[in-house]
C-alpha positions in Angstrom: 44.0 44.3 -156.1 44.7 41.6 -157.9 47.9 38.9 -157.8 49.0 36.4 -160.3 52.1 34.1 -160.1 53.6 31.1 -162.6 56.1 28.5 -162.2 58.4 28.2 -164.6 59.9 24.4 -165.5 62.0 23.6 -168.9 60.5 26.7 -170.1 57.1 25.7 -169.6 54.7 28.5 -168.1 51.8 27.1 -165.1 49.9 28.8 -163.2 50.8 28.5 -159.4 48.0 31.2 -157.7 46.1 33.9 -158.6 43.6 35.9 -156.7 42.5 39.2 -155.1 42.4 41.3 -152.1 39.1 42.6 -151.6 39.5 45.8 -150.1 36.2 47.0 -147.8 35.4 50.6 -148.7 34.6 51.1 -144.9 38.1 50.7 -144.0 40.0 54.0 -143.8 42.4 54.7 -146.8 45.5 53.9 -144.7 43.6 50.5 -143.5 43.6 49.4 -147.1 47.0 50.5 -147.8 48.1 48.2 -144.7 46.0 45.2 -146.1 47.7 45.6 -149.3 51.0 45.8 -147.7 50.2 42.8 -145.6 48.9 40.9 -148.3 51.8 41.0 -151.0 54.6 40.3 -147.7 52.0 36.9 -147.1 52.2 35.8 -150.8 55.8 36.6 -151.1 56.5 35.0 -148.2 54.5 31.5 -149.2 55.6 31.0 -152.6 59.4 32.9 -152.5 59.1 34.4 -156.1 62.2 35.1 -158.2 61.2 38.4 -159.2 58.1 41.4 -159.3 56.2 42.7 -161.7 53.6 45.1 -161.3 51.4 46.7 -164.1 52.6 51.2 -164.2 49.5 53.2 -163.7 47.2 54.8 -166.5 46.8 58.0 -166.9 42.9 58.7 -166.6 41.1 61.5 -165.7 40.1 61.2 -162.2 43.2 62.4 -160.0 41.9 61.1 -157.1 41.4 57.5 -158.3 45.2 58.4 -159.9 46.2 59.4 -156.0 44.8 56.2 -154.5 46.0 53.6 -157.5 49.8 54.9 -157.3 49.9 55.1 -153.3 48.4 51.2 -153.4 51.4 50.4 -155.9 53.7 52.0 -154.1 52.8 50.0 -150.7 53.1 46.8 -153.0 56.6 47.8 -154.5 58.1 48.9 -151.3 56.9 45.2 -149.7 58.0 43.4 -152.4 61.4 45.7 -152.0 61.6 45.3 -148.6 61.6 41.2 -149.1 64.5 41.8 -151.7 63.0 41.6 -154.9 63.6 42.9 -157.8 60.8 45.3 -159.2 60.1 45.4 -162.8 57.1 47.3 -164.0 55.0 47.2 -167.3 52.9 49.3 -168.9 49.4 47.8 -169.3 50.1 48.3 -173.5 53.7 46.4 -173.1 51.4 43.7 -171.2 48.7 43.0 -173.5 51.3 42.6 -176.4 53.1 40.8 -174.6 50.5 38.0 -174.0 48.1 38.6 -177.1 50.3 40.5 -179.8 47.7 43.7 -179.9 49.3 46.1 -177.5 45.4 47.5 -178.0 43.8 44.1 -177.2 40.5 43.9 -174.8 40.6 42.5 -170.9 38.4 39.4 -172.8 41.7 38.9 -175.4 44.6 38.5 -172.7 42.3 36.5 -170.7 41.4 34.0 -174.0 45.6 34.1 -174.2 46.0 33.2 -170.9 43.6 30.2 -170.7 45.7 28.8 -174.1 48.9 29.5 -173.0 48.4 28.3 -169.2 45.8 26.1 -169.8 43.4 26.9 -167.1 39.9 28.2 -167.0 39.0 31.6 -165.3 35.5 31.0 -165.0 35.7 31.9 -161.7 38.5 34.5 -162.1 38.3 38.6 -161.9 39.8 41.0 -164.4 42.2 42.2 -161.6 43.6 38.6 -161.3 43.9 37.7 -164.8 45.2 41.0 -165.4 47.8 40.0 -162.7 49.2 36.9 -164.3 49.1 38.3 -167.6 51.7 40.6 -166.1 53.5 37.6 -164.9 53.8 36.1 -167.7 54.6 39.3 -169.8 57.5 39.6 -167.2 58.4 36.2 -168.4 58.3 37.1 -172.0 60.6 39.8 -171.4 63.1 38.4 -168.7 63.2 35.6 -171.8 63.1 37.4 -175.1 65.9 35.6 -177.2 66.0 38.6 -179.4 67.0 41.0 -175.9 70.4 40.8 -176.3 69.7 41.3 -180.5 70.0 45.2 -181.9 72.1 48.2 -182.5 74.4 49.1 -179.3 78.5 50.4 -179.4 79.3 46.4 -179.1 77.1 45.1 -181.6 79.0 47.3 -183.8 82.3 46.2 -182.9 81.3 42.9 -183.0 79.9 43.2 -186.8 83.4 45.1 -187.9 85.3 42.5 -185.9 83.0 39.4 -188.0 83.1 41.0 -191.2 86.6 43.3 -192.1 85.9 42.6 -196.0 82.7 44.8 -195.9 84.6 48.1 -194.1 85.5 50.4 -196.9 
């Protein structure tokens, strides 16, 4: 499992940690999910994030690998719901456009991304925690967007009538 956090400062993205839990495979399935458990309270704890965003689960083939990847985000959301957080989650395509453009982009890509935009190596880095920050800051993109509030709702078209009377026939 991999975690990734940024600071934020006059809307200027850093990296503050990233890592991951190595889980032993001789541990018990209920041993990991503790260690995961124990592990996001410790981080959140440390570094008091604003928010949490976790990547949604793919669909794959394997239901058992399906079983154990939902039951280890679920232990994560509920600790980082149980500190108070808010939990926003992102589709691993919504992630990868977010950072690279390509909602089809390869691991290599967002990492490539987040070396530019961060401006850090990840020599030394897994997939699992550069897939974490790119999550971050894909939760930063979106908690930012200047074009969110932009669109087609029941008040945007108020507000266009209310702007433009001379074009209402």
């Amino acid at each position: 499992m991999g975690f990734g956090l940024i600071a934020v400062e006059a809307d200027k993205i850093s990296v503050v940690d990233m890592g991951v839990l190595k889980l032993s495979t001789r541990d018990d399935a209920y041993m990991r999910l503790q260690k995961i458990h124990a592990k996001v309270v410790e981080v959140i704890e440390r570094y008091k994030p604003d928010s949490f965003a976790i990547e949604a689960p793919f669909f794959g083939k394997n239901v058992q690998s399906m079983l154990k990847l939902g039951r280890a985000q679920g232990v994560a959301i509920a600790a980082a719901m149980q500190s108070g957080l808010v939990v926003t989650e992102y589709s691993p395509r919504k992630v990868k456009q977010s950072v690279t453009g390509n909602g089809n982009a390869g691991k290599d890509q967002v990492v490539k991304m987040l070396e530019t935009l961060l401006r850090f190596t990840s020599e030394a880095q897994t997939f699992d925690a550069t897939d974490a920050l790119a999550v971050a800051v894909c939760h930063y993109y979106q908690i930012n967007n200047p074009l969110k509030n932009e669109g087609s709702g029941a008040g945007k078209w108020e507000a266009f009538i209310k702007n433009n009377p001379g074009r209402i026939k």
